[in-house]
C-alpha positions as a Python dict, from the first residue, in 0.01 Angstrom:
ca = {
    (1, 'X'): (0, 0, 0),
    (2, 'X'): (134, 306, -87),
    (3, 'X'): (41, 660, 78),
    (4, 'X'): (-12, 998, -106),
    (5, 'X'): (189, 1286, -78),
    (6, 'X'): (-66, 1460, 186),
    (7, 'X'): (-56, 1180, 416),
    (8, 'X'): (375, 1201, 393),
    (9, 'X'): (383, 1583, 429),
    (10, 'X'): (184, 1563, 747),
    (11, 'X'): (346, 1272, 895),
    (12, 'X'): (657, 1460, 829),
    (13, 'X'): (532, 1751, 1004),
    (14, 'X'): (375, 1573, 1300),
    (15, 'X'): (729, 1411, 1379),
    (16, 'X'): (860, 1790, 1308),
    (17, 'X'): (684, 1944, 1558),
    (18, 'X'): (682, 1654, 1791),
    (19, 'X'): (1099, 1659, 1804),
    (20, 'X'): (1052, 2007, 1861),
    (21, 'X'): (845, 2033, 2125),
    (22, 'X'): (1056, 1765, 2323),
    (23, 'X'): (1369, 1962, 2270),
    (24, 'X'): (1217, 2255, 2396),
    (25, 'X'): (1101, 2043, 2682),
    (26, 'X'): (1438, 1968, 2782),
    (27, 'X'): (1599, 2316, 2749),
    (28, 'X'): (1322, 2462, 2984),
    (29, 'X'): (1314, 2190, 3226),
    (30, 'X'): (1702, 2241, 3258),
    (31, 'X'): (1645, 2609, 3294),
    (32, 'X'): (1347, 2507, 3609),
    (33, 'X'): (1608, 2280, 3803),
    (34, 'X'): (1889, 2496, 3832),
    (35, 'X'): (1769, 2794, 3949),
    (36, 'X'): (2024, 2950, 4217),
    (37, 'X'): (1853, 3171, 4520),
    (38, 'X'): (2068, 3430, 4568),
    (39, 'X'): (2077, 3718, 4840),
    (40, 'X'): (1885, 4043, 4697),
    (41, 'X'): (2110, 4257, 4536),
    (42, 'X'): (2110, 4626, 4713),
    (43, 'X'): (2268, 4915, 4564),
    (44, 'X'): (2586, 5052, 4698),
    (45, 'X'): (2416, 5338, 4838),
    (46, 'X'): (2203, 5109, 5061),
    (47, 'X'): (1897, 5382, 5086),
    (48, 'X'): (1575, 5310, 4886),
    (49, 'X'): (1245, 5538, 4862),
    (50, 'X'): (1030, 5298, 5083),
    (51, 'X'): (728, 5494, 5010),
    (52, 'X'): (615, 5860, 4959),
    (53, 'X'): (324, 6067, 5080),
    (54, 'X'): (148, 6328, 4855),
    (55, 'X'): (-74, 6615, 5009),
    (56, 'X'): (-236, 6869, 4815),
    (57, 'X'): (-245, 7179, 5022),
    (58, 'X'): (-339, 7428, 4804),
    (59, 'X'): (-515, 7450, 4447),
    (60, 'X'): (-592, 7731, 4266),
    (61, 'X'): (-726, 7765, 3840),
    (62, 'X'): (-328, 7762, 3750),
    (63, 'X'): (-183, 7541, 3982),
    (64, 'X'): (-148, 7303, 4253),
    (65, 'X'): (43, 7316, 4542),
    (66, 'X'): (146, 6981, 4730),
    (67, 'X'): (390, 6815, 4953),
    (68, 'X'): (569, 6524, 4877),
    (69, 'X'): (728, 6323, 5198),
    (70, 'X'): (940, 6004, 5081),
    (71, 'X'): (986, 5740, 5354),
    (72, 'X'): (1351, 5661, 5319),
    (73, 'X'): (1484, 5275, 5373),
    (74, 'X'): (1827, 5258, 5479),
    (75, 'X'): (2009, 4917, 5469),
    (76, 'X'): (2359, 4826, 5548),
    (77, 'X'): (2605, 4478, 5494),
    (78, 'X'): (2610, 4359, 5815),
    (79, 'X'): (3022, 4189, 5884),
}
């Protein structure tokens, strides 16, 4: 028995795709395993904006006045 051409281009395809998918597969799964947990990287500077506060205090048809308080973060390498 002999098969037409459709039946051999998408056997040829489904063995295409299916080799693909596998190797994909395999470089992803690698990538899953060997994931490292590493300390969190803080800048030299070791101060980060923790969070701010905005107040309007005044507003008029031109402008707006408001205060903005940051809440500072400071964090040092302990020896």
């Amino acid at each position: 028995m002999e098969l037409n051409k459709k039946t051999k281009k998408a056997g040829i395809l489904v063995t295409t795709i299916t080799v693909l998918v596998m190797i994909l597969i395999v470089i992803f799964a690698s990538g899953i395993f060997n994931q490292t947990s590493a300390p969190p990287d803080f800048p030299k500077e070791h101060l980060y904006v923790d969070a701010t506060y905005l107040l309007k205090t005044n507003e008029t048809n031109n402008s707006v006045d408001v205060i903005c308080t940051p809440y500072l973060t400071n964090i040092w390498e302990k020896e």
